[in-house]
N, CA, C and O of each residue as an XYZ file, in Angstrom:
740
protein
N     -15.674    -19.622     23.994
C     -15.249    -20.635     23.046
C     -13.752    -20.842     23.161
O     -13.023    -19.892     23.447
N     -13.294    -22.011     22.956
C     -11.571    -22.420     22.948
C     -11.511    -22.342     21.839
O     -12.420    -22.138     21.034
N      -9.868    -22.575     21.583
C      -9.527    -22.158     20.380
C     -10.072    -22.871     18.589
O     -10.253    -22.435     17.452
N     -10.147    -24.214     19.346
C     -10.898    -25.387     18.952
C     -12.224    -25.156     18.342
O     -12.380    -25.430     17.152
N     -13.076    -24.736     18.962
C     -14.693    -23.954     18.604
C     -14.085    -23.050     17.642
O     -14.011    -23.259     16.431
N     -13.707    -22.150     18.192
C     -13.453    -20.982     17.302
C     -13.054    -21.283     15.882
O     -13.751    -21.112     14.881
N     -12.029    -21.680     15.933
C     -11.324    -22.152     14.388
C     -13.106    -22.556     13.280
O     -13.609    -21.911     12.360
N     -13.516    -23.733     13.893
C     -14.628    -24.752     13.601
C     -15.503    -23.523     13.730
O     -15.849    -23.556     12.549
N     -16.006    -22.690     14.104
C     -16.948    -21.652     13.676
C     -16.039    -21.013     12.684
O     -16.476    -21.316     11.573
N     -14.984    -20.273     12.571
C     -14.745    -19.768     11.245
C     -14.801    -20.701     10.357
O     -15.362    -20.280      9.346
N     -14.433    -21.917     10.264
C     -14.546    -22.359      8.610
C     -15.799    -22.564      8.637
O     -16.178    -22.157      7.539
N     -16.485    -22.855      9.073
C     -17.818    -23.459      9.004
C     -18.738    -21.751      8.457
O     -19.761    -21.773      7.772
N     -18.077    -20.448      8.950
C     -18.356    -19.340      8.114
C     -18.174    -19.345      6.867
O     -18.998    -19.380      5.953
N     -16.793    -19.300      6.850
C     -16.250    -19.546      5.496
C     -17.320    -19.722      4.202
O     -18.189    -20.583      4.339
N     -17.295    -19.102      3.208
C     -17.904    -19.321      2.122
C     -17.053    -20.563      0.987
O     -15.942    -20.094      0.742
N     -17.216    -21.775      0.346
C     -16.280    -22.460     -0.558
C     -17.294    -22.248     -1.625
O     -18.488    -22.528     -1.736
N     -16.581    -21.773     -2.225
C     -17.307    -21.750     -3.856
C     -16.858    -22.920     -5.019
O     -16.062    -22.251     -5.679
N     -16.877    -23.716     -5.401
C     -16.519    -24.979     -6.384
C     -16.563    -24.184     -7.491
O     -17.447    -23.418     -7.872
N     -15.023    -24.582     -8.172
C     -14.814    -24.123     -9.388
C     -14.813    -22.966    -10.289
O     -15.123    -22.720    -11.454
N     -14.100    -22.061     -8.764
C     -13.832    -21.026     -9.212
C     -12.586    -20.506     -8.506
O     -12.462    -20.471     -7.281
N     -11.554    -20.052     -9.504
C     -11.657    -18.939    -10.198
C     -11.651    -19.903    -11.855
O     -11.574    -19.384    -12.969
N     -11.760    -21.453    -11.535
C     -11.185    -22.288    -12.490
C     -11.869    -23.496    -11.894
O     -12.212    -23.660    -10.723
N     -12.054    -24.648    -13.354
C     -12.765    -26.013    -12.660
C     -11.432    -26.830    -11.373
O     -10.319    -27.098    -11.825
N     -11.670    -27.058    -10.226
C     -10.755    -28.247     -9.587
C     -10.570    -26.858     -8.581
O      -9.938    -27.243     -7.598
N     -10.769    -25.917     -8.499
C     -10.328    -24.692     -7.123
C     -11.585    -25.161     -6.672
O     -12.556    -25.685     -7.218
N     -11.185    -24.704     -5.109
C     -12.276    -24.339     -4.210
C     -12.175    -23.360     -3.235
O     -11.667    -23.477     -2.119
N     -13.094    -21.634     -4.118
C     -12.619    -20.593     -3.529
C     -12.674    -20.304     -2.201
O     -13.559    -21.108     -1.908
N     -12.397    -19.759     -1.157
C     -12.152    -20.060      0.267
C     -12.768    -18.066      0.279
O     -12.021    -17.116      0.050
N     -14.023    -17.991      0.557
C     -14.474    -16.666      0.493
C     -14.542    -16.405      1.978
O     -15.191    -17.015      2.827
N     -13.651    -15.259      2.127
C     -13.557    -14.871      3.634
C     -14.329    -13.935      3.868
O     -14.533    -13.958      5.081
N     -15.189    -12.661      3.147
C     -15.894    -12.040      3.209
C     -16.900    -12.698      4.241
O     -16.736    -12.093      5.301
N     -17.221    -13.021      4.292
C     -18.327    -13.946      5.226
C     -18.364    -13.791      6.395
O     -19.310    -13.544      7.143
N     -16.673    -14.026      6.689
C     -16.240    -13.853      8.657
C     -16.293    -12.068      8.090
O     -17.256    -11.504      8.611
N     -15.683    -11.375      7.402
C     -15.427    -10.103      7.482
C     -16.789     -9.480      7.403
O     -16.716     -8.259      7.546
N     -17.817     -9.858      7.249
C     -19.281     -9.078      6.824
C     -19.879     -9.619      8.316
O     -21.099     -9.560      8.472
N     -18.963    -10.190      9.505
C     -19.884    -10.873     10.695
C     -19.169    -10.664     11.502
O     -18.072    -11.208     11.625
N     -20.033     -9.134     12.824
C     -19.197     -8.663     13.191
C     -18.430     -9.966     14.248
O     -17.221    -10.119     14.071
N     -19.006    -10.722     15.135
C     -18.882    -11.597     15.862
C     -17.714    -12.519     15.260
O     -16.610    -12.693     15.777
N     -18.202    -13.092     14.018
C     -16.671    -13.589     13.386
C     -15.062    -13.054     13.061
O     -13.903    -13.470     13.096
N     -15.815    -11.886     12.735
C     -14.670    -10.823     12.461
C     -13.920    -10.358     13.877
O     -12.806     -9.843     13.778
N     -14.372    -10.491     14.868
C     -14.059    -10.355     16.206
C     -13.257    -11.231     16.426
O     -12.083    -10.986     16.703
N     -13.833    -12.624     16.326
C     -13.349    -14.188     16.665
C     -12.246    -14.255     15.951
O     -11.278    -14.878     16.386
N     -12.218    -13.658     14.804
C     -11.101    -13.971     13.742
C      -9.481    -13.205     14.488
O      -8.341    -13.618     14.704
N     -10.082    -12.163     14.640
C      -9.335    -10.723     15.283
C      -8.333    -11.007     16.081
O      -7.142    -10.738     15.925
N      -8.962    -11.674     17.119
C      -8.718    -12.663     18.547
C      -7.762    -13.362     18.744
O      -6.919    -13.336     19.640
N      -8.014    -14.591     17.103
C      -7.163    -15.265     17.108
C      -5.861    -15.016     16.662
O      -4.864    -15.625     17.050
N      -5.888    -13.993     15.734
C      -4.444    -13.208     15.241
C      -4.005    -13.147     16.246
O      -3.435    -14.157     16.659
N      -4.068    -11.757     17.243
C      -3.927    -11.230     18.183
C      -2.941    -12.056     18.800
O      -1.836    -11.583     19.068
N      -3.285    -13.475     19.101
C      -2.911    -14.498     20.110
C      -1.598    -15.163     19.402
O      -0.670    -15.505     20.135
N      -1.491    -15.373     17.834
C      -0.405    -15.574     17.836
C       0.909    -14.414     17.543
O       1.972    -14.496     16.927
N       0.387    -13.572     18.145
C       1.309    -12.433     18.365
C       1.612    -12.328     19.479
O       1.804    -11.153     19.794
N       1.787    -13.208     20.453
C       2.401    -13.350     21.850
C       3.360    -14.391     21.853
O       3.340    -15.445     21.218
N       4.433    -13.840     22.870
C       5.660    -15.231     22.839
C       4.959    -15.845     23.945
O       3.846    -15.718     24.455
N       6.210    -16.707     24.184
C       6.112    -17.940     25.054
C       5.666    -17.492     26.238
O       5.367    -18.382     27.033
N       5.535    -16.424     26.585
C       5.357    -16.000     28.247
C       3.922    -15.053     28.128
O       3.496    -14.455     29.116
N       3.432    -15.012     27.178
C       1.864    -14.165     26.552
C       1.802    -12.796     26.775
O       0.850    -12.086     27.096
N       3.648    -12.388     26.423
C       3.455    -11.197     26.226
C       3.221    -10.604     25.052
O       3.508    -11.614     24.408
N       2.846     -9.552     23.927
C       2.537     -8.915     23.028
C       4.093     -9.208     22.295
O       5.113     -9.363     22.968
N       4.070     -9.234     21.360
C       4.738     -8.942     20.263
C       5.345     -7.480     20.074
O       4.575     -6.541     20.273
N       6.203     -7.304     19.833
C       6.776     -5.436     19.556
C       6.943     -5.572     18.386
O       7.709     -6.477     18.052
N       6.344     -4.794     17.387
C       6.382     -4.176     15.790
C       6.387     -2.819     16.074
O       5.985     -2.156     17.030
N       7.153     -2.450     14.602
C       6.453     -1.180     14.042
C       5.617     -1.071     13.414
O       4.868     -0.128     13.667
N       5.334     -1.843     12.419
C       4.475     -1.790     11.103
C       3.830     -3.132     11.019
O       4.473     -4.059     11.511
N       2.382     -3.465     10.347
C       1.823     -4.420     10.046
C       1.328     -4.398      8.646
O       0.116     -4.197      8.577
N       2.064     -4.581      7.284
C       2.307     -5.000      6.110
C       1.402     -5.898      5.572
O       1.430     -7.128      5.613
N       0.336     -4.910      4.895
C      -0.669     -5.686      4.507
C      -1.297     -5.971      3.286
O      -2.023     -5.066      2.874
N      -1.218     -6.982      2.590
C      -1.307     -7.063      1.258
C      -2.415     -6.863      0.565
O      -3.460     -7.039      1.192
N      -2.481     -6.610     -0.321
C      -4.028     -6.225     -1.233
C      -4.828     -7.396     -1.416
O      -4.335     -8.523     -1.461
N      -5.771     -7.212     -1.498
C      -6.977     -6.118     -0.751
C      -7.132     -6.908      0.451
O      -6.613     -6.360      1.423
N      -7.713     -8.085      0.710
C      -7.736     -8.537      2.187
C      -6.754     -8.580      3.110
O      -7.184     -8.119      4.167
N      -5.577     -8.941      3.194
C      -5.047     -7.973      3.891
C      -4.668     -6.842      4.791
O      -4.021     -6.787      5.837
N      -5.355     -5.850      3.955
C      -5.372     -4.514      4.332
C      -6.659     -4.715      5.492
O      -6.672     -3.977      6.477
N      -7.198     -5.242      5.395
C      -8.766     -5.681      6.066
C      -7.827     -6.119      7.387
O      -7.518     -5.308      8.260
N      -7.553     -7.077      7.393
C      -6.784     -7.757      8.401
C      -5.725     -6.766      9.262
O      -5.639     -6.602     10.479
N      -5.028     -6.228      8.266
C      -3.636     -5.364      8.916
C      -4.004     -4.456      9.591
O      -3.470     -4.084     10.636
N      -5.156     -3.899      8.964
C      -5.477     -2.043     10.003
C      -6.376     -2.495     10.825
O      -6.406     -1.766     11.817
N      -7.513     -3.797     10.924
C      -7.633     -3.898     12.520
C      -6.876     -4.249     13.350
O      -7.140     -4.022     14.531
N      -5.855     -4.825     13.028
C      -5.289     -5.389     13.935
C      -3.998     -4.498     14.515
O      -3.273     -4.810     15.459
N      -3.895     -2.974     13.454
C      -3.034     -2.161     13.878
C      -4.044     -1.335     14.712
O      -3.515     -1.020     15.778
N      -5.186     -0.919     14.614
C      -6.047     -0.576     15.306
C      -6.174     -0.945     16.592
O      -6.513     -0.063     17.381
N      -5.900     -2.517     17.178
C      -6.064     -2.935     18.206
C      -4.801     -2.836     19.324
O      -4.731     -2.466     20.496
N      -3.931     -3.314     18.427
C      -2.261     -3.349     18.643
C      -1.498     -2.341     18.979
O      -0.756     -2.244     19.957
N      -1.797     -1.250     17.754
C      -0.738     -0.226     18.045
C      -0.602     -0.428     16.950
O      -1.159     -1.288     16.268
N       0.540      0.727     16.497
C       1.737      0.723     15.200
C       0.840      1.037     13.797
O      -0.370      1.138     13.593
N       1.932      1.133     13.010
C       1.320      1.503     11.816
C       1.039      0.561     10.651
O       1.279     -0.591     11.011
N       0.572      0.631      9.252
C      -0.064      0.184      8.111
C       1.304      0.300      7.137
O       2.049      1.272      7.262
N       1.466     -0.323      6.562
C       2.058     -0.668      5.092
C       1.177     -1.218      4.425
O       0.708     -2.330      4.665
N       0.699     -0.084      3.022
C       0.163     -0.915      2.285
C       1.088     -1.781      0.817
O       1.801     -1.037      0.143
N       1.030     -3.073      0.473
C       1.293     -3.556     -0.269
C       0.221     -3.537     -1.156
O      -0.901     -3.915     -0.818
N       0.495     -3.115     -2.290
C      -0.352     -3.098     -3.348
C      -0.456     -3.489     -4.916
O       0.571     -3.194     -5.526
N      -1.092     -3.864     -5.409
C      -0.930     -4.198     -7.163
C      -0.516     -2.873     -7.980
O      -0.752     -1.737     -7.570
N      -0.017     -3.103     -8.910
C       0.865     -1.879     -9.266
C      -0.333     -0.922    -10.130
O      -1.228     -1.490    -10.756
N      -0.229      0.526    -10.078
C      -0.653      1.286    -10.933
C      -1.923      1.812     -9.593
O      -3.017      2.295     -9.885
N      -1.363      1.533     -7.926
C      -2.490      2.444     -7.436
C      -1.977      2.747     -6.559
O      -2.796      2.846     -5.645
N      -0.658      3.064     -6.137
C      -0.514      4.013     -5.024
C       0.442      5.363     -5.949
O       1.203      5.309     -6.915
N       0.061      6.228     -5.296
C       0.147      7.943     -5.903
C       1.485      8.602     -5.907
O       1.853      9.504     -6.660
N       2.237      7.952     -4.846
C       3.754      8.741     -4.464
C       4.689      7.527     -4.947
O       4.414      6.382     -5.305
N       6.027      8.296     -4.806
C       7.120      7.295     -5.038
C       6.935      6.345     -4.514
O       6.492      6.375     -3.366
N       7.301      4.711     -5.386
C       7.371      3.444     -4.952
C       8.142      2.655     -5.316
O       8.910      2.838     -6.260
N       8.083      1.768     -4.721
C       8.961      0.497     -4.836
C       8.300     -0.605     -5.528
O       7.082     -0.777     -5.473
N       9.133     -1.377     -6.202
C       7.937     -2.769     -6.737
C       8.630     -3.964     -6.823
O       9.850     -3.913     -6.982
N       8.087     -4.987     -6.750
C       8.895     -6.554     -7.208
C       7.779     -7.112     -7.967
O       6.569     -7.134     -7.740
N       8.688     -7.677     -9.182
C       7.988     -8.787     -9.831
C       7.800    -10.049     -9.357
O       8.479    -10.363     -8.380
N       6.908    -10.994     -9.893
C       7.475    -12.376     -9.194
C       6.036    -13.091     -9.854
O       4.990    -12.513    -10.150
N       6.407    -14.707     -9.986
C       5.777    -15.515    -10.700
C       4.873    -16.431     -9.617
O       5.224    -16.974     -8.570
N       3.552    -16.384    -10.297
C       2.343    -17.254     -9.863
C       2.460    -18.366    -10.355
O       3.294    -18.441    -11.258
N       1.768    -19.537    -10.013
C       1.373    -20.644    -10.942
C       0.925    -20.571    -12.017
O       1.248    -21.126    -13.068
N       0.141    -19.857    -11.769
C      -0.423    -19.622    -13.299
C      -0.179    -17.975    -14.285
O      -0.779    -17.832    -15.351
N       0.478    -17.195    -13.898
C       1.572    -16.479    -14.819
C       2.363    -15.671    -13.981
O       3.169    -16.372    -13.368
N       2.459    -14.399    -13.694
C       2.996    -13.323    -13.128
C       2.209    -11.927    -13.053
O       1.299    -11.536    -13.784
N       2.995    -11.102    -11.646
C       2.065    -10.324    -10.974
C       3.544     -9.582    -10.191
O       4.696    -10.004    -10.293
N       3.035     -8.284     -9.356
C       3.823     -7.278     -9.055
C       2.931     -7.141     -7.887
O       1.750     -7.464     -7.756
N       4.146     -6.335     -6.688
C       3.540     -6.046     -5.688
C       4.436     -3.779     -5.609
O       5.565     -3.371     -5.880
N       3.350     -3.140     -5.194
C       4.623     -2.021     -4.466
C       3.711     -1.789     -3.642
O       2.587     -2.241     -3.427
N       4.714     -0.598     -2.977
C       4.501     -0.287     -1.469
C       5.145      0.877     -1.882
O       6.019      0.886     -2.749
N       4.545      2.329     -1.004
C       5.717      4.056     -1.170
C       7.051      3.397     -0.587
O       7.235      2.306     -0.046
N       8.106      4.687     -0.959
C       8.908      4.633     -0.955
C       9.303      4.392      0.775
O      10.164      3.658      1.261
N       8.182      5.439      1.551
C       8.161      5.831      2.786
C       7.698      4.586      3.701
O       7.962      4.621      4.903
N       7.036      3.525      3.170
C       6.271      3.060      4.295
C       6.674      2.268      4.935
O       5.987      1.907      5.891
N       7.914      1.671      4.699
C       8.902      0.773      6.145
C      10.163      1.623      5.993
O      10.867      1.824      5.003
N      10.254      2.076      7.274
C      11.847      2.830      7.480
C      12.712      1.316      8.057
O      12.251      0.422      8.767
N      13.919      1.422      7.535
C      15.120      1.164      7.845
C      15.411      0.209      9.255
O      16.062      0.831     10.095
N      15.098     -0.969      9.590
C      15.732     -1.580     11.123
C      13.780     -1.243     11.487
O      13.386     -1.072     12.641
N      13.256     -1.226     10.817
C      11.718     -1.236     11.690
C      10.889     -2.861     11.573
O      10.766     -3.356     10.452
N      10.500     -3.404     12.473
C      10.077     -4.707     12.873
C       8.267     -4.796     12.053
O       7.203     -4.188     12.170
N       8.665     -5.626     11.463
C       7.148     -5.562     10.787
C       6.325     -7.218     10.853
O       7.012     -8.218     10.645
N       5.343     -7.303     11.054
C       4.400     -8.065     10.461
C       3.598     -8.165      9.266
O       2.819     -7.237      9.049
N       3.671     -9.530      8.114
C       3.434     -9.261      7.099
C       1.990     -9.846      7.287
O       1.982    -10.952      7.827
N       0.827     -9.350      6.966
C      -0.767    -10.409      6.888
C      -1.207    -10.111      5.713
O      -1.075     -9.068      5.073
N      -1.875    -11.328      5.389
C      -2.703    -11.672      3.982
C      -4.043    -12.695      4.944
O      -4.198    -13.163      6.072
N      -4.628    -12.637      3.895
C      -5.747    -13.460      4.209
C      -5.772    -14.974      4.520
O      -6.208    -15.709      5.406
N      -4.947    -15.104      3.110
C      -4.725    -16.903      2.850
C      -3.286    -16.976      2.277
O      -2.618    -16.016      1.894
N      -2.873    -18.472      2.288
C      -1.390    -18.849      2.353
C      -2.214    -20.204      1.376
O      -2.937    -21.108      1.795
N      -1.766    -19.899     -0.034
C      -1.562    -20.760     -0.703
C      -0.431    -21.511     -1.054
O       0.196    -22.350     -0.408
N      -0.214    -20.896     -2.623
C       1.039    -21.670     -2.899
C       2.617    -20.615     -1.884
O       3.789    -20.870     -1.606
N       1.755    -19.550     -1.687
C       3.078    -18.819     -0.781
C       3.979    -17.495     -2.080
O       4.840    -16.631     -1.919
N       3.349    -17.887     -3.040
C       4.064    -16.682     -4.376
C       4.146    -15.041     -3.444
O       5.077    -14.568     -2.791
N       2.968    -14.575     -3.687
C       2.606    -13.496     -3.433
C       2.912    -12.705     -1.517
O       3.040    -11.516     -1.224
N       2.937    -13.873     -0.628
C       3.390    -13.149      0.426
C       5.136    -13.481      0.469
O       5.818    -13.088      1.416
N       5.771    -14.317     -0.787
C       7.185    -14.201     -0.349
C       7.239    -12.974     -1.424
O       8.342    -12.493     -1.166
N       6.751    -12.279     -2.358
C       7.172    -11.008     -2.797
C       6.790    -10.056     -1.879
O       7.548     -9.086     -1.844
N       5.680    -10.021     -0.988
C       5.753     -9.076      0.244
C       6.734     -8.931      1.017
O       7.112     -7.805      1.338
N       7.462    -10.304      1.563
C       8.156    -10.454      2.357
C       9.795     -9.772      1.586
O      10.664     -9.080      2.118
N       9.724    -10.209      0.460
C      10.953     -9.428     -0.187
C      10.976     -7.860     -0.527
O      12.057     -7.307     -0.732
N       9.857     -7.207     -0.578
C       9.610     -6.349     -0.624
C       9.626     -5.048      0.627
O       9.760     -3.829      0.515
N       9.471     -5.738      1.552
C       9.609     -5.372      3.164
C      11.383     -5.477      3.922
O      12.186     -4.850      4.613
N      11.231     -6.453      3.350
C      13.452     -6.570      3.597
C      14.008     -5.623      2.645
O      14.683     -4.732      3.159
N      13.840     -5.593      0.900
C      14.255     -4.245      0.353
C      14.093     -3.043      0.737
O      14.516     -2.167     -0.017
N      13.634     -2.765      1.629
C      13.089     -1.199      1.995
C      13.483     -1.548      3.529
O      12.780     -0.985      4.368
N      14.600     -2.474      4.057
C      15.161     -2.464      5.200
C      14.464     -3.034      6.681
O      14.947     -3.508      7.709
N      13.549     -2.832      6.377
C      12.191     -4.055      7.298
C      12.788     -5.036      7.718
O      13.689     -5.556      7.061
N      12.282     -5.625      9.272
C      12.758     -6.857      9.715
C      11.222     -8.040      9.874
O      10.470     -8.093     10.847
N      11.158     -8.601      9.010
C      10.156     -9.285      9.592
C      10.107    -10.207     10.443
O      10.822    -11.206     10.379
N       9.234     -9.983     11.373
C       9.360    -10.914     12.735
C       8.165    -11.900     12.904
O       7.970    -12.669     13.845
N       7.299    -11.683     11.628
C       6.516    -13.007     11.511
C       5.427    -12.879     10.027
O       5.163    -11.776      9.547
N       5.112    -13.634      9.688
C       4.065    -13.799      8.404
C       2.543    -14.355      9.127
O       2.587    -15.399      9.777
N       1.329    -13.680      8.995
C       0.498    -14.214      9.686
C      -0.764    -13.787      8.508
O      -0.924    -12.799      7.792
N      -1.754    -15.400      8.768
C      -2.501    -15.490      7.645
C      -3.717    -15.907      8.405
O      -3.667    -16.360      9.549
N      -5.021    -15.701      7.586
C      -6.069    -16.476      8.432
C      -6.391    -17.690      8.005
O      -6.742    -18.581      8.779
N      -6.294    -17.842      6.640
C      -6.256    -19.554      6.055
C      -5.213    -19.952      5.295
O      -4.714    -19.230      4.431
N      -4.835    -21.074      5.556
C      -3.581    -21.451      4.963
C      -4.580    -22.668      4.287
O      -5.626    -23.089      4.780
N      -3.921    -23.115      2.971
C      -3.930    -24.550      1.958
C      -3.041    -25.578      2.520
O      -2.590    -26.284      1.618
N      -2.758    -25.808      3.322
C      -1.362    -26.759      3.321
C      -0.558    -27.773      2.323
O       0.625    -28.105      2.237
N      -1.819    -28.130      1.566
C      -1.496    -29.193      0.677
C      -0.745    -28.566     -1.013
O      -0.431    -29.311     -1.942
N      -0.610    -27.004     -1.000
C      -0.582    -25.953     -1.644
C       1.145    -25.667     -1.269
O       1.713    -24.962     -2.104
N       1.640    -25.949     -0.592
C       2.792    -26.160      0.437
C       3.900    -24.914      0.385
O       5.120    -24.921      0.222
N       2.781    -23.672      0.628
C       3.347    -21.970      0.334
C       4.468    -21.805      1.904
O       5.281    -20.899      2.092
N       4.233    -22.728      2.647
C       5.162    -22.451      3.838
C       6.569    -23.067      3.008
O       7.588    -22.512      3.419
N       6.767    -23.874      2.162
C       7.826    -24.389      1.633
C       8.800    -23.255      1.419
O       9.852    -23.114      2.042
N       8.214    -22.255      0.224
C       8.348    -20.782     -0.341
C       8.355    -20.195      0.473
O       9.177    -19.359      0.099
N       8.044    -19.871      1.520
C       8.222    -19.097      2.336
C       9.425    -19.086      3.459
O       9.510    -18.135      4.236
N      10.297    -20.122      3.506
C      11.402    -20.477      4.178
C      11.639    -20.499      5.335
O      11.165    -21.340      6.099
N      12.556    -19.415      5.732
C      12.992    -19.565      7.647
C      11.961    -18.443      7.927
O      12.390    -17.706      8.814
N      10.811    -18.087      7.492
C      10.159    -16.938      8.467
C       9.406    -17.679      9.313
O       9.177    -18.883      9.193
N       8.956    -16.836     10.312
C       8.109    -17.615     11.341
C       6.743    -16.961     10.898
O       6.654    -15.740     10.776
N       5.481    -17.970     10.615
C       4.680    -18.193      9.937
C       3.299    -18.663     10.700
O       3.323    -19.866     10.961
N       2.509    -18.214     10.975
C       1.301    -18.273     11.859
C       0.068    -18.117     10.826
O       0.036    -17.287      9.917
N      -1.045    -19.155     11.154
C      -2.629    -19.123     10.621
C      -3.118    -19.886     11.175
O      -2.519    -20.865     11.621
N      -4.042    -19.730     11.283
C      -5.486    -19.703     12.229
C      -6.485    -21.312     11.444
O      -6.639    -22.436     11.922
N      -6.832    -20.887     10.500
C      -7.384    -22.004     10.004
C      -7.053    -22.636      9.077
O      -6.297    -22.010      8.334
N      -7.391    -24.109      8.614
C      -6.792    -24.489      7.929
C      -7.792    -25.428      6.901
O      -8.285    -26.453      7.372
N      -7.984    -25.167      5.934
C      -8.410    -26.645      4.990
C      -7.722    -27.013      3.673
O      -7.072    -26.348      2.865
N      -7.991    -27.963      3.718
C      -7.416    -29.266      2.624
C      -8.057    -29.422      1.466
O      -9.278    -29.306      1.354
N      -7.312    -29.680      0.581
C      -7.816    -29.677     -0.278
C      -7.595    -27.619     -1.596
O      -7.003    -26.627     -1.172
N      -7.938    -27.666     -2.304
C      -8.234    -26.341     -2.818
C      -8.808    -26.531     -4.363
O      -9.135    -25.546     -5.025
């Protein structure tokens, strides 16, 4: 399959649920590709690929920074495949050792992200992944959260982006990669 197929088989996986979490959303359920190993492969693939420069060599990280809960789904296969290690970003009140945290505002109220104290050292090259790229709230508190603890991020990578949601706005000069895309939300 080209990249073209591929994309068009994941959404066409994709679960949309109408009117939820609220009337006028349309939830974008990724479980679907993640419960199929073949999709989850396809999905894998396509990360993978925009983690190569211009000449299709690999990307160099240390860490792949992965936000709760899907995310984390995303980040440790793909540190699995890659190399390097896991940062977990998490909702507050569940990681066990010293941490770090940022506040920061949703559309519709406010929410916190931490990560240990330990899990990006100082000048280490990270990749941040989430699932989806909405309005962009929640992976620019990752992304701030990863520079406070001295992290360089060398890219933001998502498997569905909203565009019309316009979270790349919020998200500024990072360099910003996803795979699929629909309209509408």
């Amino acid at each position: 399959m080209n990249q073209e197929e591929t994309v068009q088989h994941l959404k066409n996986v994709t679960r949309s649920i109408p009117d939820y979490p609220k009337p006028g959303i349309v939830f974008r359920d990724l479980t679907t590709i993640f419960q199929d190993g073949k999709s989850f492969s396809m999905a894998l693939d396509s990360l993978m690929n925009c983690l190569k420069d211009e000449n299709s060599e690999p990307t160099t990280f240390d860490k792949l920074a992965g936000i709760e809960a899907r995310g984390f789904v995303l980040a440790g296969a793909l540190a699995a495949k890659l190399g390097g290690g896991v940062a977990l970003l998490r909702k507050p009140g569940k990681l066990p050792y010293k941490k770090r945290g940022i506040e920061y505002k949703l559309e519709y109220g406010e929410d916190a992200l931490e990560m240990h104290v330990d899990a990006i050292q100082p000048g280490e090259r990270v990749i941040v992944v989430d699932d989806l790229l909405a309005t962009g709230g929640t992976a620019e508190a990752g992304c701030k959260l990863v520079e406070e603890a001295g992290g360089e991020i060398i890219k933001v990578l998502f498997l569905v982006e909203l565009p019309e949601l316009e979270g790349r706005k919020r998200l500024g000069n990072y360099d910003i990669d996803s795979i699929i895309t629909f309209e509408g939300h």
